[in-house]
MDTraj code that builds the backbone (N, CA, C; nanometers):
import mdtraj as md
import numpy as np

residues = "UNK UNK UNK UNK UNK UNK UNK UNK UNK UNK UNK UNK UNK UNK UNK UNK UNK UNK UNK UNK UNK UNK UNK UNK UNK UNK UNK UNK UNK UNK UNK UNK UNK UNK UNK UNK UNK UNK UNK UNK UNK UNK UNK UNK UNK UNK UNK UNK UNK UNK UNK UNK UNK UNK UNK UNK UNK UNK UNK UNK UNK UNK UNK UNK UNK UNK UNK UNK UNK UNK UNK UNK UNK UNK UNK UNK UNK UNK UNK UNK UNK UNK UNK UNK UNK UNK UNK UNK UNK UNK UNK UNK UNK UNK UNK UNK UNK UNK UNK UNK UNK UNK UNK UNK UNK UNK UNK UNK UNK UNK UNK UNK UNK UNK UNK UNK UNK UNK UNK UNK UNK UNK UNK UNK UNK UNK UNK UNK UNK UNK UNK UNK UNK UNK UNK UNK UNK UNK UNK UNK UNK UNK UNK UNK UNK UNK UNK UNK UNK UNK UNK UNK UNK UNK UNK UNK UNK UNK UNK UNK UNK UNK UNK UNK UNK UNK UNK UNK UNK UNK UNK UNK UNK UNK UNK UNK UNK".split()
xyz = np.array([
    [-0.9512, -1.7277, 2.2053],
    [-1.0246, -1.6731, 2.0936],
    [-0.9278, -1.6541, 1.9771],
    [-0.9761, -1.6729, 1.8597],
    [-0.8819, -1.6655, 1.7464],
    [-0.8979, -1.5870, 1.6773],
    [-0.7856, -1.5190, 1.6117],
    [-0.7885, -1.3798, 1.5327],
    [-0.9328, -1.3661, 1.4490],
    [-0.9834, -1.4517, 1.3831],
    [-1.0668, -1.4389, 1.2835],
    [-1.2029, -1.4128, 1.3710],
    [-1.1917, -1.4579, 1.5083],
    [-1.2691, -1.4322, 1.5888],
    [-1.3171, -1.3230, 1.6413],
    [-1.1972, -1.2346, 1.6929],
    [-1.1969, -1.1047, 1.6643],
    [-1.2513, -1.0767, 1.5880],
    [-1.2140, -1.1003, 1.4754],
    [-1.2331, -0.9131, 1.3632],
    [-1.3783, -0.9815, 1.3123],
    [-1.4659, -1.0691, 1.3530],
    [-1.5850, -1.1053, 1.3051],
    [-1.6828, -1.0124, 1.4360],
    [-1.6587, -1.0620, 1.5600],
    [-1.7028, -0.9707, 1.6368],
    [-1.6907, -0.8070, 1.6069],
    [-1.5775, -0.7604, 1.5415],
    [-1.6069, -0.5999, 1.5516],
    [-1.6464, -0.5396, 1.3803],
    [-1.6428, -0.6739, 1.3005],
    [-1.7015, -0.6645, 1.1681],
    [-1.8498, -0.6556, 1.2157],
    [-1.9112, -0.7178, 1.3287],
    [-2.0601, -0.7357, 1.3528],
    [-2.0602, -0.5947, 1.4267],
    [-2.0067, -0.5359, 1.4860],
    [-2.0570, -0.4464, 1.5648],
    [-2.0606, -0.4894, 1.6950],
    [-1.9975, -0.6061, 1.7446],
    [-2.0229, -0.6612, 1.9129],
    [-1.9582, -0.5808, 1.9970],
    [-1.9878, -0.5257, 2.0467],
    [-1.9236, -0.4565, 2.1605],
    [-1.8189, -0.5281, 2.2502],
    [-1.8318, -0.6549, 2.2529],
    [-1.7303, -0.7729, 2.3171],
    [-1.6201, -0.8004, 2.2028],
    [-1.5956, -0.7641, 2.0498],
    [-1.5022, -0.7256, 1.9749],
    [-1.3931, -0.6784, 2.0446],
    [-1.4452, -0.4739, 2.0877],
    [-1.2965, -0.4606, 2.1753],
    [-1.2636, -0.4484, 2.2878],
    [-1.3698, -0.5637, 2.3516],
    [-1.3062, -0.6216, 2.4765],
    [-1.1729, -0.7253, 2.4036],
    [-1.2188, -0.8188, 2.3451],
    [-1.1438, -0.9305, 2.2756],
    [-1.0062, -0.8961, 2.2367],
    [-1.0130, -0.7248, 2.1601],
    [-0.8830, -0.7197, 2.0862],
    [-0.8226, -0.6543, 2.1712],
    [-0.8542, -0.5726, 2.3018],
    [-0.8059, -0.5475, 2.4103],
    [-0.6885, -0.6546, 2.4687],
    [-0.7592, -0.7599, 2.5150],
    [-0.7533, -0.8748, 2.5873],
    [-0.6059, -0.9693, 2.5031],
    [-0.6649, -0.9691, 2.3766],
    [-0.5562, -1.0629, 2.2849],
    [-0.4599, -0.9612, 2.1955],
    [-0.4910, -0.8470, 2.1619],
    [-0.3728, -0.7765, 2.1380],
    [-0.3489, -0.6546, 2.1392],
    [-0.4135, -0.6227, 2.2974],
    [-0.3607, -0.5057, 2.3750],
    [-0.1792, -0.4955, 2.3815],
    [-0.1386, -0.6149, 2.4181],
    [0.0140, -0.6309, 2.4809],
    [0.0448, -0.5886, 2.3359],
    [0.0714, -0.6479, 2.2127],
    [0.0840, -0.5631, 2.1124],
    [0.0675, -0.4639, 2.0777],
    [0.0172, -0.4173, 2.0911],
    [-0.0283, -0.2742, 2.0342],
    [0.0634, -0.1884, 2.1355],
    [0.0292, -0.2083, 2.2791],
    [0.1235, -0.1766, 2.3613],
    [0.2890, -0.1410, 2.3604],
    [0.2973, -0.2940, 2.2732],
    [0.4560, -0.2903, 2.2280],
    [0.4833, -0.2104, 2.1376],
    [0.4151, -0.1870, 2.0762],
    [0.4444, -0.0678, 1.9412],
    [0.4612, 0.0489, 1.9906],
    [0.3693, 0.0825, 2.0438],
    [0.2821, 0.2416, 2.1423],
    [0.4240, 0.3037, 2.1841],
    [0.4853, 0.2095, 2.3178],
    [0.5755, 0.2168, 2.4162],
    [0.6990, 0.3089, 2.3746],
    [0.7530, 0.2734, 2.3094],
    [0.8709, 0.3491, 2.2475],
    [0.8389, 0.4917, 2.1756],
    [0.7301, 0.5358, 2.1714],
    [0.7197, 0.6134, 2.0843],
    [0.6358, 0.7455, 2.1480],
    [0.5849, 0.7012, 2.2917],
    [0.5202, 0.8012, 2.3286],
    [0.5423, 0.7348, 2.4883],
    [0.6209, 0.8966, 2.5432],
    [0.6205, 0.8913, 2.7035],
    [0.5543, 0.8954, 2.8087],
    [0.4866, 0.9356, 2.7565],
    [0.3831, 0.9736, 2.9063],
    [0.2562, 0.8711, 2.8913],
    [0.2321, 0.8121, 3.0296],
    [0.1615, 0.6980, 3.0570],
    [-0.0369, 0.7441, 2.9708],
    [0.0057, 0.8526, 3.0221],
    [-0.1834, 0.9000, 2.9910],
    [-0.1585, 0.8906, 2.8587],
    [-0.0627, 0.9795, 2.7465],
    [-0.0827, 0.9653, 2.6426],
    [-0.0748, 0.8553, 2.5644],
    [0.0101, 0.7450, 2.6422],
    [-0.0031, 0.5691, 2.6110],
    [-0.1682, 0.5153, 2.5796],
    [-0.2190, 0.5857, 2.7165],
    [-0.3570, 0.4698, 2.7088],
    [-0.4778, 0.5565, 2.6296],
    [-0.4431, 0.6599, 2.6269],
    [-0.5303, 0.7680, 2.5032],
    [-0.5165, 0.7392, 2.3801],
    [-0.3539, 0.6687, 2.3511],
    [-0.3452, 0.5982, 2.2280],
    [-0.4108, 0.4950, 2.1592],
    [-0.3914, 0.4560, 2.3098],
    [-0.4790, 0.2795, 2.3443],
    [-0.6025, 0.3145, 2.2698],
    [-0.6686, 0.3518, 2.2911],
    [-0.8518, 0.4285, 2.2679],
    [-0.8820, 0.4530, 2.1550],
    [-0.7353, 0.5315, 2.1031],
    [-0.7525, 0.5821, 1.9471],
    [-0.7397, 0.4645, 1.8737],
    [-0.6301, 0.3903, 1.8839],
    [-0.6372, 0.2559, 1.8302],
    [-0.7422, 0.1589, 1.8310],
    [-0.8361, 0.1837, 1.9126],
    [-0.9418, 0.0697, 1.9356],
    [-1.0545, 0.1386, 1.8414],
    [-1.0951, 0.2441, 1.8692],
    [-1.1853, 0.3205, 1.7709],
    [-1.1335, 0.3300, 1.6136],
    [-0.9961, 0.3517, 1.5963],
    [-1.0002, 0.3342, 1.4384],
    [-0.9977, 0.1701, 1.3635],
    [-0.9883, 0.0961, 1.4914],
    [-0.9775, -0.1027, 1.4324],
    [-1.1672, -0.0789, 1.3971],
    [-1.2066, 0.0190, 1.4953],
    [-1.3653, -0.0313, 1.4785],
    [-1.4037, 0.0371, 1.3702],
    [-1.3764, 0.1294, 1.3208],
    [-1.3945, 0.2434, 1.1859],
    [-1.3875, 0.1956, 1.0661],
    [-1.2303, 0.1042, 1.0775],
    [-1.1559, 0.0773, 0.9471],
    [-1.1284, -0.0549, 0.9281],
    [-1.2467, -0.1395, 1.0149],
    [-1.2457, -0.2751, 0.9849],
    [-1.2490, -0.3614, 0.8790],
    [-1.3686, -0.2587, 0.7918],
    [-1.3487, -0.3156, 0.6623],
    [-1.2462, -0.2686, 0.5566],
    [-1.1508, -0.1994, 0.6024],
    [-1.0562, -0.1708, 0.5395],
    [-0.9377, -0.2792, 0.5691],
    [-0.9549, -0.3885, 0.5914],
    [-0.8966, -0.4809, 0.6600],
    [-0.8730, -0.5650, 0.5537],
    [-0.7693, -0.6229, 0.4933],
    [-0.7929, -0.7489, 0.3519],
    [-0.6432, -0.8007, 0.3950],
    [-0.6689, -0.9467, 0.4386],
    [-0.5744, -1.0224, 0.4730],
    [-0.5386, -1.0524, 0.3269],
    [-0.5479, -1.0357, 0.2303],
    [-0.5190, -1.0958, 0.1565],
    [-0.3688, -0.9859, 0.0901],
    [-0.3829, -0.8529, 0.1392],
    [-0.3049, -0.7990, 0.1482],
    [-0.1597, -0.7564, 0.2710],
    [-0.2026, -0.8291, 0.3698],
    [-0.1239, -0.8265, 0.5150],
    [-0.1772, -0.9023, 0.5802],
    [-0.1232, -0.9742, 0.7068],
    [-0.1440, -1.0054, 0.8083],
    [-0.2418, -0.9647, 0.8994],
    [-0.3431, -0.9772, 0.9975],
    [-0.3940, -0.8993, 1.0687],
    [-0.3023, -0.8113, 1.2316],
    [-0.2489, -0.8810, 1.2243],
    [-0.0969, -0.8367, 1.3076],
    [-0.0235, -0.6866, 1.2559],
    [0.0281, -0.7461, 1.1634],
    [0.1122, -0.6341, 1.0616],
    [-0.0084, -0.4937, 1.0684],
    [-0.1108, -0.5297, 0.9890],
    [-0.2596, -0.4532, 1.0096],
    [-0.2676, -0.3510, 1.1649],
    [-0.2735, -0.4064, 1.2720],
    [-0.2785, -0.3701, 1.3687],
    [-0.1802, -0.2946, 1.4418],
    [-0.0112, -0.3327, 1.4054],
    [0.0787, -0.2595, 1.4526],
    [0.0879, -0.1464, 1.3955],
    [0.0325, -0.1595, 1.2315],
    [0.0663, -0.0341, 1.1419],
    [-0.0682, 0.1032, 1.2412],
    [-0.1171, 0.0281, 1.2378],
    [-0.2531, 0.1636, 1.2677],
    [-0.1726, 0.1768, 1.3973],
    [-0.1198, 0.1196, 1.5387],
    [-0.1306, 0.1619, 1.6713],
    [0.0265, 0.2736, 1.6505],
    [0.0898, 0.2060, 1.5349],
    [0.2090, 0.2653, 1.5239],
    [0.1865, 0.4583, 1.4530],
    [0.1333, 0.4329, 1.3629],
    [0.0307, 0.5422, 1.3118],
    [-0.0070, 0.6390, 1.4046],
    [-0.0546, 0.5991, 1.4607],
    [-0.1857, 0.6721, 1.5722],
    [-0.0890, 0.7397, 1.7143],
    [0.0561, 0.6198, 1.7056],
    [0.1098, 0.6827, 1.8114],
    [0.2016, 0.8301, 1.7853],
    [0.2412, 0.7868, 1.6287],
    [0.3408, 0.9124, 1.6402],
    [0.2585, 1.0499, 1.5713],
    [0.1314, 0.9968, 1.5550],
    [0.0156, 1.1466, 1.5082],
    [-0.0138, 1.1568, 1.6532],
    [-0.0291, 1.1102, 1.7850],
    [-0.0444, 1.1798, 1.9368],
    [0.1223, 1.2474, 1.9718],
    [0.2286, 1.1813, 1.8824],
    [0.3551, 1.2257, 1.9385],
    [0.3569, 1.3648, 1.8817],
    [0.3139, 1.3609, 1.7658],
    [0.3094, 1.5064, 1.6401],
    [0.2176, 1.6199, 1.6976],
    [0.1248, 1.5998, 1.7675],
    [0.0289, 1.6899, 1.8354],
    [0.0605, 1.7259, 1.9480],
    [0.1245, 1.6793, 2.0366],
    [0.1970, 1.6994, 2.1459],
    [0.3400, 1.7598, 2.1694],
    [0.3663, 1.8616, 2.2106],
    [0.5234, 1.8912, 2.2571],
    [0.5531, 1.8619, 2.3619],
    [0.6919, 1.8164, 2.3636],
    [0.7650, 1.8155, 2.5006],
    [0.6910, 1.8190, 2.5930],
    [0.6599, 1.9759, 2.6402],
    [0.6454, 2.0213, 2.7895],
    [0.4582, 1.9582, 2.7771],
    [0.3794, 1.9365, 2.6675],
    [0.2733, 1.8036, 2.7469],
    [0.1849, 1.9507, 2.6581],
    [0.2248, 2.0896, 2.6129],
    [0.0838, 2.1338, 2.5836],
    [0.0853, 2.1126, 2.4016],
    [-0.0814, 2.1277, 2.3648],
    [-0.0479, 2.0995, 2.2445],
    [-0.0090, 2.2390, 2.1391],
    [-0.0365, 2.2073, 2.0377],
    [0.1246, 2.2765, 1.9354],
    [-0.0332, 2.3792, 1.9088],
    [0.0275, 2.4829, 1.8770],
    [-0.0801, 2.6365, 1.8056],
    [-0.1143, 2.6384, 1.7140],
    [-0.2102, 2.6952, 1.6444],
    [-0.1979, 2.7292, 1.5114],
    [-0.1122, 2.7721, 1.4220],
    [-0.0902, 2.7417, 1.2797],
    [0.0019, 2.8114, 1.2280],
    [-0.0791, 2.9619, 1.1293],
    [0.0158, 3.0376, 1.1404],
    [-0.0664, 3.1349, 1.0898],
    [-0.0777, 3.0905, 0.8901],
    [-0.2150, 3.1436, 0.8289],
    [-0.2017, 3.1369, 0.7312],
    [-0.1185, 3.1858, 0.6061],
    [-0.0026, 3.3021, 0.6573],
    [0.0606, 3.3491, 0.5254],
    [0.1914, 3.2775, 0.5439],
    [0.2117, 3.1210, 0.6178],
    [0.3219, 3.0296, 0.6142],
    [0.3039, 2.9999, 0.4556],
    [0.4219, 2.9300, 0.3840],
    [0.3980, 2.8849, 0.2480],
    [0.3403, 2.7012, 0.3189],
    [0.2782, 2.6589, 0.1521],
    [0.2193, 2.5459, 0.2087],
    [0.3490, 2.4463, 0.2548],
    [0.3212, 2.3391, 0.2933],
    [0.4172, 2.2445, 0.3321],
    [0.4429, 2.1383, 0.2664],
    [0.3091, 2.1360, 0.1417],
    [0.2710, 2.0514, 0.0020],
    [0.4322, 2.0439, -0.0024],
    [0.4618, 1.9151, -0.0837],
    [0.5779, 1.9327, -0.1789],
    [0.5235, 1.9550, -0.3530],
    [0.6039, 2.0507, -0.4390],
    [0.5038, 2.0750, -0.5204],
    [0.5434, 1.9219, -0.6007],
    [0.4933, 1.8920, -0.7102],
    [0.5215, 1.7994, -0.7878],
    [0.6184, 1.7574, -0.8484],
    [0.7204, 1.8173, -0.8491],
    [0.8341, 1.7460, -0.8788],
    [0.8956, 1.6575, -0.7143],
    [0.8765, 1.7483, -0.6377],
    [0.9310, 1.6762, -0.5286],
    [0.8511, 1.5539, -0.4434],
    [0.7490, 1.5785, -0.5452],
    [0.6465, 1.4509, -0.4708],
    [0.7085, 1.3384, -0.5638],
    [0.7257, 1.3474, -0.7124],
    [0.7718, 1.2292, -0.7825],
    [0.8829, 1.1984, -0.7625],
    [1.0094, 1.2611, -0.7157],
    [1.1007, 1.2620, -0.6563],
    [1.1281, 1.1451, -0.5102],
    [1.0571, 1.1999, -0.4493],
    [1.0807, 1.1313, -0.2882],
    [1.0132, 1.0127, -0.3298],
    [0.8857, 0.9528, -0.4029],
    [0.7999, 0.8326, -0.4353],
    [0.9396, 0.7652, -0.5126],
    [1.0342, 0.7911, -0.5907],
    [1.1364, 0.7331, -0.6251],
    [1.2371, 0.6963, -0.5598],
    [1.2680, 0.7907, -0.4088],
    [1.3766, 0.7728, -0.3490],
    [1.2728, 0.5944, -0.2320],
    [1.1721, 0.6789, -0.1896],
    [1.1172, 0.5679, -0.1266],
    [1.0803, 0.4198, -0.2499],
    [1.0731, 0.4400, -0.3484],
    [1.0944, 0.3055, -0.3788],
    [1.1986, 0.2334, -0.3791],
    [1.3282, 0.3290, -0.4182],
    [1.4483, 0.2474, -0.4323],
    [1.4595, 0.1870, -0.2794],
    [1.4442, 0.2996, -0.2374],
    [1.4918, 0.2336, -0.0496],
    [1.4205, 0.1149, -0.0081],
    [1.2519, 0.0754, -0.0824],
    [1.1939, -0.0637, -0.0545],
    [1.2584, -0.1456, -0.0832],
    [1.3286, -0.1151, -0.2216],
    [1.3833, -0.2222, -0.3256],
    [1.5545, -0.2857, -0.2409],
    [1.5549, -0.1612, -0.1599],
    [1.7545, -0.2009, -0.1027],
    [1.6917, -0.2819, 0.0481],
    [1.5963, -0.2922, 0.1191],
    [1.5039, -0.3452, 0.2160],
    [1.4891, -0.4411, 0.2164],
    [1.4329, -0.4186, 0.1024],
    [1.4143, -0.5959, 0.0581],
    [1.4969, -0.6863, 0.0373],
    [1.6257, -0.5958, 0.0101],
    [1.7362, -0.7466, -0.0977],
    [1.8071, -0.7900, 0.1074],
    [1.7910, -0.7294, 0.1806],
    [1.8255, -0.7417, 0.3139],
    [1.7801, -0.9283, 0.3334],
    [1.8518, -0.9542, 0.3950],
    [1.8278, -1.0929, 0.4490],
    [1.7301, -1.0447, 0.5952],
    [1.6439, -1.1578, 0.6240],
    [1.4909, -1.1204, 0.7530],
    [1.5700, -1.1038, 0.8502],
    [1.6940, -1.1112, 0.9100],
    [1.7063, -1.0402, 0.9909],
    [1.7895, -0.9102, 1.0274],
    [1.8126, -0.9055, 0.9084],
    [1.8486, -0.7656, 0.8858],
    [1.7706, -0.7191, 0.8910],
    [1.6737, -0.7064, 0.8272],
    [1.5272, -0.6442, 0.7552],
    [1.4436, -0.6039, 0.8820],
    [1.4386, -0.7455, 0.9682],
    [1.3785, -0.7099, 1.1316],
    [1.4437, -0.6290, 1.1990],
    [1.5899, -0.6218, 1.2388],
    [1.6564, -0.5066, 1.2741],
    [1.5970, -0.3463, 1.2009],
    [1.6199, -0.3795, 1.1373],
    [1.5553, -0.2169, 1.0532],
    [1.4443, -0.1704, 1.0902],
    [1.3711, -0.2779, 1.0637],
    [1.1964, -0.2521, 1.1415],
    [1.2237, -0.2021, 1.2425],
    [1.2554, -0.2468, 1.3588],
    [1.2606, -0.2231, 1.4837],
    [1.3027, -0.0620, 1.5334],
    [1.3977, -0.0489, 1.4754],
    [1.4954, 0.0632, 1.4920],
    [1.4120, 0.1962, 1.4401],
    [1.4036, 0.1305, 1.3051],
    [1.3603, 0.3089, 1.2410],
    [1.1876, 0.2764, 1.2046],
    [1.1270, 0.1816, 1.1841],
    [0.9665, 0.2307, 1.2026],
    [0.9107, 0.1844, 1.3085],
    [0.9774, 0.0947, 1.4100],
    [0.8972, 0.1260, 1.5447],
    [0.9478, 0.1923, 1.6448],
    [1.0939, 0.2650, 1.6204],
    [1.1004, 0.3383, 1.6921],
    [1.1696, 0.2915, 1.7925],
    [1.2116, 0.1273, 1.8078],
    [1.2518, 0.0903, 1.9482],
    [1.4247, 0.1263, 1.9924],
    [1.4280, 0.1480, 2.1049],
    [1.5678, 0.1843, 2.1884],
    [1.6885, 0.0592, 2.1454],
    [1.7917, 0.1100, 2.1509],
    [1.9082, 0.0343, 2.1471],
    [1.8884, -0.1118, 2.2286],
    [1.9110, -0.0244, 2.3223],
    [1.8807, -0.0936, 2.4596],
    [1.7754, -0.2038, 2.4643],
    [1.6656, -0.1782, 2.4317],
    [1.5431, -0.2394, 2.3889],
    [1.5723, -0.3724, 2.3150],
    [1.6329, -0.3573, 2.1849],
    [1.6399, -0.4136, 2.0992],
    [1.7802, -0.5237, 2.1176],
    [1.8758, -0.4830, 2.2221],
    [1.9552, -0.5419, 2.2666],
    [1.9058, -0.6574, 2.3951],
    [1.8568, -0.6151, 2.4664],
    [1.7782, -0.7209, 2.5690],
    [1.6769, -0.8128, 2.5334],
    [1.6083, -0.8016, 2.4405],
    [1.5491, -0.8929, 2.3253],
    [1.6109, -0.9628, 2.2867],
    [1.7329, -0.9150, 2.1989],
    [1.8028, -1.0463, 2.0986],
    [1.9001, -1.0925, 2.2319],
    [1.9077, -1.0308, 2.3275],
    [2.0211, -1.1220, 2.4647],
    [2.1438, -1.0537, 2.3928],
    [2.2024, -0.9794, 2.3562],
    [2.2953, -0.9297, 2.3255],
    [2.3628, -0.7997, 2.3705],
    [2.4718, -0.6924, 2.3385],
    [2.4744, -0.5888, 2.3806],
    [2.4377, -0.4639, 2.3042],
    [2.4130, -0.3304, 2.3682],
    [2.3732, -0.2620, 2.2686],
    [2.5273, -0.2239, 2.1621],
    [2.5991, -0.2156, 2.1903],
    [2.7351, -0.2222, 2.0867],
    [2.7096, -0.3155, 1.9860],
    [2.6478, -0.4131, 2.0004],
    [2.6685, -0.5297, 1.8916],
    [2.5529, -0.4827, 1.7895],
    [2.3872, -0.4274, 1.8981],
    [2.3288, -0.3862, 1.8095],
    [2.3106, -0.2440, 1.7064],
    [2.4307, -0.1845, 1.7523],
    [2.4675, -0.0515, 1.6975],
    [2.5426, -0.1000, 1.6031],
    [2.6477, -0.1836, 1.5977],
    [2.7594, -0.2225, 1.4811],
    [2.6666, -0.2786, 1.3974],
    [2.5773, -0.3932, 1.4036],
    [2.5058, -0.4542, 1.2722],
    [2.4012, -0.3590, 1.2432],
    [2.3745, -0.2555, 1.2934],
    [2.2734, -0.1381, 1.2613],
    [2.3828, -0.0479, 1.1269],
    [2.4789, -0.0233, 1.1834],
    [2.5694, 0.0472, 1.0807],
    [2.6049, -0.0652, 0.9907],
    [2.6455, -0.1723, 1.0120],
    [2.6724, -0.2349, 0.8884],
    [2.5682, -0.2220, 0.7364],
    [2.4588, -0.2596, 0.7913],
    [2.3073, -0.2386, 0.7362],
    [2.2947, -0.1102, 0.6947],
    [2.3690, 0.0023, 0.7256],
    [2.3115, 0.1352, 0.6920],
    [2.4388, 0.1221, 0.5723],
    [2.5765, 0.0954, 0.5942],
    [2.6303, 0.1147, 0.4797],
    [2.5993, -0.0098, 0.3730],
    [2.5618, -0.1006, 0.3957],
    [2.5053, -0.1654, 0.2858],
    [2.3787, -0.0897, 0.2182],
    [2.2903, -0.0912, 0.2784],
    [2.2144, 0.0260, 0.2327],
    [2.2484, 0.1445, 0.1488],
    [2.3400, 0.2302, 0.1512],
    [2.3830, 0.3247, 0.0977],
    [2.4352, 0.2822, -0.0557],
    [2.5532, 0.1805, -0.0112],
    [2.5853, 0.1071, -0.1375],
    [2.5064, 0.0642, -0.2613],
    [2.3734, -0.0229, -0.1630],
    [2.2653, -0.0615, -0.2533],
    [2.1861, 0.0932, -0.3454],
    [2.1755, 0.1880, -0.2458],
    [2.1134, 0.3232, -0.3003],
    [2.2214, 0.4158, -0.3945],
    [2.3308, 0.3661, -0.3995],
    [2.4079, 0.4791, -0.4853],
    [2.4497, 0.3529, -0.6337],
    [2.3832, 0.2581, -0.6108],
    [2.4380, 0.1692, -0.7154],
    [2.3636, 0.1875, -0.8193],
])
top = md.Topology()
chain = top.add_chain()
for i, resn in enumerate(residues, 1):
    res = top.add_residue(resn, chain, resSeq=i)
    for name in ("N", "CA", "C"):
        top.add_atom(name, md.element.get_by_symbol(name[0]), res)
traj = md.Trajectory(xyz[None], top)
């Protein structure tokens, strides 16, 4: 079945939609999930949340802006570290906070602030050659292990820690320039 195949089935409402995206990019979504949340139940609870918001926010879907891939890792990736954020450690979830906390808003200077620091940081991302750039991905928005990321490329995790730091002080360079 082919991607476009998919997302026409759960654009229609077919209930065989997320069987389909189960089936063809469960293992994905999976791969994202994995690193980011430990416990097996809260894996496949993820699983669920991810399938219900592909069916929600389907039409929020415009290849013409991403990939349907890219699309899909972003939401399972999303979804995993808002079950990681609701969850502590020991498995119960987090309390209320009482209301006379100050808000957590940043007020407006610090919102135009950080929207500047995060652009420059797109802009030093970008000048990265793709596999630098894929290293980065990996590491800091999906979250994946040294280790992980070392048995993938067939390499050691030392090698992938040294071109991780190389990349961070290029980075820096690029951000203080």
């Amino acid at each position: 079945m082919r991607e476009r195949d998919v997302i026409e089935l759960i654009k229609s409402r077919d209930e065989g939609g997320v069987s389909a995206l189960l089936t063809h990019y469960g293992p994905l979504m999976r791969y994202v999930i994995g690193p980011i949340l430990t416990s097996e139940a809260d894996r496949e609870e993820c699983m669920s949340e991810c399938c219900m918001k592909v069916w929600d926010k389907i039409d929020s879907y415009d290849a013409a802006r991403g990939s349907w891939t890219a699309w899909l890792t972003a939401i399972a990736r999303n979804a995993a570290l808002n079950r990681a954020g609701a969850v502590r450690a020991d498995g119960s979830a987090l309390d209320e906070l009482p209301e006379s906390l100050p808000s957590p808003e940043p007020t407006p200077e610090d919102a135009v602030l950080e929207r500047e620091r995060l652009e420059a940081l797109r802009r030093a991302i970008a000048g990265l050659n793709s596999g630098e750039r894929a290293l980065v991905f990996r590491k800091y928005y999906y979250f994946q292990s040294t280790a992980q990321i070392a048995a993938e490329l067939g390499t050691t995790q030392r090698a992938v820690e040294g071109r991780l730091h190389r990349i961070r002080k290029k980075l820096r360079r690029k951000l203080e320039a």
